[in-house]
C-alpha positions as CSV (number, residue, x, y, z in Angstrom):
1,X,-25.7,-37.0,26.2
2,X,-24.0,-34.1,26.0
3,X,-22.3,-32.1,28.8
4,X,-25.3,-29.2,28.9
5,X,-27.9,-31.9,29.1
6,X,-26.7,-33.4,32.2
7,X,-25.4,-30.4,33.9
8,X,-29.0,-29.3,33.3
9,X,-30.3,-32.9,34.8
10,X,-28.4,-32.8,37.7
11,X,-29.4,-29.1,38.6
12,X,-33.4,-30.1,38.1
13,X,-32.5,-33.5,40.3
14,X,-30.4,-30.9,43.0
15,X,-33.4,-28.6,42.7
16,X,-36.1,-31.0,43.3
17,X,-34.2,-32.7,46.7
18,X,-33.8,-29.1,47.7
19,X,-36.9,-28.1,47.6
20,X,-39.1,-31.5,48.9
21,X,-36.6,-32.7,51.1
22,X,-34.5,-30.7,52.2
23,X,-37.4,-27.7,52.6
24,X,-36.1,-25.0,51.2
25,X,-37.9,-22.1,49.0
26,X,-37.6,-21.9,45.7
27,X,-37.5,-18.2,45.8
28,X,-34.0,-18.3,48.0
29,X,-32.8,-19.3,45.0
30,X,-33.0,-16.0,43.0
31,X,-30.4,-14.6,45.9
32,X,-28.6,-17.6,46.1
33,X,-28.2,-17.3,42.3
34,X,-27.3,-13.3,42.6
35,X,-24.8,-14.2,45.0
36,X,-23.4,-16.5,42.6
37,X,-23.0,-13.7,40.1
38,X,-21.5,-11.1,42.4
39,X,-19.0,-14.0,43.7
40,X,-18.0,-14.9,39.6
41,X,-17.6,-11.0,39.3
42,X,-15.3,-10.7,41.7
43,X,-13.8,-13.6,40.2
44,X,-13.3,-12.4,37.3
45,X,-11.4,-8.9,38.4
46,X,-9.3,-10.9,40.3
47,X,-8.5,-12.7,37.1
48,X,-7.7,-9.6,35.3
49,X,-5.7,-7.9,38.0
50,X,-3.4,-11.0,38.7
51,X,-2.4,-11.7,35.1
52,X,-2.0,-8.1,35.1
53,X,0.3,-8.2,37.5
54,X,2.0,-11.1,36.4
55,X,2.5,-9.7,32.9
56,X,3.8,-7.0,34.3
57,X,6.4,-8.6,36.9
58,X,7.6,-10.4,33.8
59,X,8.3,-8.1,31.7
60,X,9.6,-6.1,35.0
61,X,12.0,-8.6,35.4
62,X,12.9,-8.8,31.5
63,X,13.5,-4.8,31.8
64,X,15.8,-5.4,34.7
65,X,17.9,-8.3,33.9
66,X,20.1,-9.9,31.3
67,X,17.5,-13.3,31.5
68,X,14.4,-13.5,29.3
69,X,11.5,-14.4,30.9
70,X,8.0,-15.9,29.0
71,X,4.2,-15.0,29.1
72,X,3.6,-18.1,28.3
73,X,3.7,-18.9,31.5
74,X,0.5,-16.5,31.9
75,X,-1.3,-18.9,29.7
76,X,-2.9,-21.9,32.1
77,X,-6.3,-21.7,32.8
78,X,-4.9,-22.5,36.5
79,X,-5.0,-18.5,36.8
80,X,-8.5,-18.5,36.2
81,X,-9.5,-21.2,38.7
82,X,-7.6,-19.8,41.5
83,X,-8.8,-16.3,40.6
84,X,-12.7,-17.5,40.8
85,X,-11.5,-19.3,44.0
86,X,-10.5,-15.6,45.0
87,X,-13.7,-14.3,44.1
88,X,-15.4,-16.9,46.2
89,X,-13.8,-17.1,49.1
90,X,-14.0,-12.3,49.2
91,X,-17.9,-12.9,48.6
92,X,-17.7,-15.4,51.6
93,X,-15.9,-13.1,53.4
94,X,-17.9,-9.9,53.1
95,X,-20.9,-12.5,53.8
96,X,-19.3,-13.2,56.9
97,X,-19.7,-9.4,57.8
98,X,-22.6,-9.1,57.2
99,X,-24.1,-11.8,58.9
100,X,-22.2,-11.3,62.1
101,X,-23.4,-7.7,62.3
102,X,-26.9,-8.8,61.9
103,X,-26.5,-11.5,64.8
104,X,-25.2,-9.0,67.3
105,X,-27.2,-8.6,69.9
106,X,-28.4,-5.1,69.8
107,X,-28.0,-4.8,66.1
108,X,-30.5,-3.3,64.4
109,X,-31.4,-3.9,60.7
110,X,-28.6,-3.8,58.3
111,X,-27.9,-1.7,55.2
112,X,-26.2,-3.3,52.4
């Protein structure tokens, strides 16, 4: 079985339990799904911006001292899971915002 067949198992099997069991509506999952996207966005500027800024701190650092310093340290696919762990947790954060100005008593509707 190949890796696309189950991933696209266990989303039809995670969709089905959502939906008769746990009771949610299918079309939530459109926004959940735009969400998603927005939060993988933001991911992936983070991505570019901190090897950015790592490239340039090394060759900063090569400019300003005797010592060489490697990019190779700027390739590990650890920059890109912590960068899409970025992304996630600034979606969840301006989420966070939103939601509490919505719950306020008082608060009337809000414009994203």
């Amino acid at each position: 079985m190949t890796p696309y067949m189950a991933v696209a198992l266990t989303s039809l099997v995670a969709y089905f339990i959502a939906v008769k069991r746990l009771g949610w509506r299918p079309y939530d999952l459109g926004r959940a799904l735009g969400r998603m996207a927005e939060s993988l966005g933001a991911g992936v500027i983070f991505a570019v911006v901190n090897l950015l800024a790592a490239a340039g701190l090394v060759l900063g650092l090569r400019t300003l001292t005797d010592r060489f310093f490697s990019l190779y340290s700027l390739d590990d696919l650890v920059w890109l899971a912590v960068s899409m762990l970025q992304g996630w947790a600034w979606g969840l954060w301006r989420d966070s915002k939103d939601r509490r100005t919505a719950t306020r008593p008082g608060a009337g509707a809000t414009v994203s």
